[in-house]
C-alpha positions in Angstrom: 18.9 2.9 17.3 19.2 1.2 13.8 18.6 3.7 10.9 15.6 3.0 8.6 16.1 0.7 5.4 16.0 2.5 2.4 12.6 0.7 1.9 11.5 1.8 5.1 12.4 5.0 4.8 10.8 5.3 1.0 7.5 3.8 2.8 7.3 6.7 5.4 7.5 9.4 2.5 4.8 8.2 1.1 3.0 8.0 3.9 3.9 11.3 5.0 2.9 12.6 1.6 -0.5 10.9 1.4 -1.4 12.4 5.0 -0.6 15.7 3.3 -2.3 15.2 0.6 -5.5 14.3 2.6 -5.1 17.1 5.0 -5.0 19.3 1.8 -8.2 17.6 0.0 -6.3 16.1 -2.7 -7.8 12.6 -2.3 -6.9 11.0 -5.7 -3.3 12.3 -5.3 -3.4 10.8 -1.6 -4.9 7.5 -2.8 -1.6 7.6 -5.5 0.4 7.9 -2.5 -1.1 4.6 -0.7 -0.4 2.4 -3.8 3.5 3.2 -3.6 3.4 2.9 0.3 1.1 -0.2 0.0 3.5 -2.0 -2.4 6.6 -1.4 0.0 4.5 -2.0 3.0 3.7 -5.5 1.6 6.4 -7.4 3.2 5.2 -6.3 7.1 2.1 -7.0 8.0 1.0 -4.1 10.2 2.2 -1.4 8.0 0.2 -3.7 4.7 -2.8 -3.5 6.8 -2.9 0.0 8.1 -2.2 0.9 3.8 -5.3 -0.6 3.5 -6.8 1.1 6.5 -5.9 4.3 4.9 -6.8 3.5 1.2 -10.4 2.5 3.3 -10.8 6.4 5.1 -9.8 8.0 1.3 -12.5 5.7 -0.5 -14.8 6.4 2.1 -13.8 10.5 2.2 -14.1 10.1 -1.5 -18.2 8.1 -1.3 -16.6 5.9 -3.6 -18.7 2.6 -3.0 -16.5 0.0 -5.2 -13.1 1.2 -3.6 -14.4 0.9 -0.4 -15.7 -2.7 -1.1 -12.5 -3.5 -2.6 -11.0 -2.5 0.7 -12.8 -4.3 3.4 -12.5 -7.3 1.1 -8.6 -6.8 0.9 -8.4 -6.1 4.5 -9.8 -9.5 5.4 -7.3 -10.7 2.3 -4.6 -9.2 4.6 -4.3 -12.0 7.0 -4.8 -14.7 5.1 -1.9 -13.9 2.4 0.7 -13.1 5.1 -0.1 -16.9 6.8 0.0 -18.6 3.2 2.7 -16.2 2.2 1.2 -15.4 -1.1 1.5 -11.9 -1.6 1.4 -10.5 -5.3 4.5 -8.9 -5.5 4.2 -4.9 -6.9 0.6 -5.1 -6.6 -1.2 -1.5 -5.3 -3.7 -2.7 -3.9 -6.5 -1.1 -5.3 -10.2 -2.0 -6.2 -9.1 -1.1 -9.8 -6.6 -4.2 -10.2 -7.2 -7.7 -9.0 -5.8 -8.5 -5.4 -4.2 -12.2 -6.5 -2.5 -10.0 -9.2 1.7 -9.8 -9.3 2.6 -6.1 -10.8 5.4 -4.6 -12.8 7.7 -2.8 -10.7 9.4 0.5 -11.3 13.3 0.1 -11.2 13.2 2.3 -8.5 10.3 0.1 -6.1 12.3 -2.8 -7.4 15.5 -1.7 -6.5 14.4 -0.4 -2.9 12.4 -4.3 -2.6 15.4 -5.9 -3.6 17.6 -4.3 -1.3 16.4 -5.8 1.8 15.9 -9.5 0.0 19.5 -9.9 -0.4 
């Protein structure tokens, strides 16, 4: 079996954390969690898509009515950016930023993206 890219890897901590963080009711902390796994999940598009399936159950948990606008629209964005291939790079993919929008990466996120684009 090959062993996870660091990417990978970095993308099921924080998806492991943000399903603690739920399970603990710390939905804002878990929602934190699904912007770091979202922007290295970017690349694949199941593991984009279930971010935003996730992001969907914590603004729903949370009876917050723009987030969970912001994520059916982004879900049906999902698709259509993977075919076209545009994809703002480093963008969390929350209703509090715009969904064309490219992000500033961490030197960490843009180390661990980096890795696998060489």
């Amino acid at each position: 079996m090959k062993p996870l890219s660091p990417r990978v890897a970095a993308l099921d901590a924080a998806l492991s954390e943000a399903r603690r963080l739920i399970a603990a009711g710390e939905l804002v902390r878990a929602l934190v969690s699904l912007q770091r796994a979202h922007v290295l999940a970017q690349r694949d598009f199941g593991p984009h898509l279930a971010a935003h399936l996730r992001m969907l159950r914590v603004a729903w948990a949370l009876r917050d009515g723009r987030e969970v606008r912001g994520q059916l629209l982004r879900i049906l964005l999902v698709p259509i950016g993977h075919l076209s291939g545009r994809l703002p790079r480093g963008n969390i993919g929350t209703s509090n930023v715009s969904a064309f929008a490219p992000m500033a990466l961490s030197a960490e996120l843009e180390q661990l993206l980096e890795s696998e684009e060489a």
